[in-house]
C-alpha positions, -999 to 999 in steps of 0.1 A, spaced: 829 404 -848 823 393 -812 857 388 -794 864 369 -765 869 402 -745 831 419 -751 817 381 -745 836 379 -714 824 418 -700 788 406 -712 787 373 -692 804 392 -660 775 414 -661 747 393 -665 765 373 -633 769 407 -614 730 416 -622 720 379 -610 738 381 -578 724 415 -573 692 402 -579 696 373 -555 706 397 -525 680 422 -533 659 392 -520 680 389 -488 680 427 -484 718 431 -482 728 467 -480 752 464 -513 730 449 -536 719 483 -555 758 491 -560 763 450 -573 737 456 -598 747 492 -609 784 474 -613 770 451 -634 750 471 -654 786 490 -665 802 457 -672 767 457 -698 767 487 -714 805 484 -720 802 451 -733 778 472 -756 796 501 -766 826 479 -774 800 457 -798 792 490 -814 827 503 -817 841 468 -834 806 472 -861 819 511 -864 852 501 -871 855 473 -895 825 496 -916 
């Protein structure tokens, strides 16, 4: 069951990785450690997906 928590760390990411994205185009000097934040906020959103399947099995 998808909770309102993993959508919320999933949507935050994909936001992090598309402003990361935009100031890779602009060359700002943070825009490696935006997307790297964002890809966390991903693969937790994932690994809590995976824990709630785990679980209820």
């Amino acid at each position: 069951m998808i909770t309102k928590k993993i959508i919320s760390f999933f949507t935050f990411g994909i936001f992090l990785l598309l402003i990361g994205g935009i100031s890779k185009l602009f060359n700002w000097s943070q825009s490696n450690l935006i997307m790297a934040i964002g890809l966390v906020f991903e693969l937790l959103a994932a690994l809590l997906f995976i824990w709630g399947k785990l679980k209820n099995n």
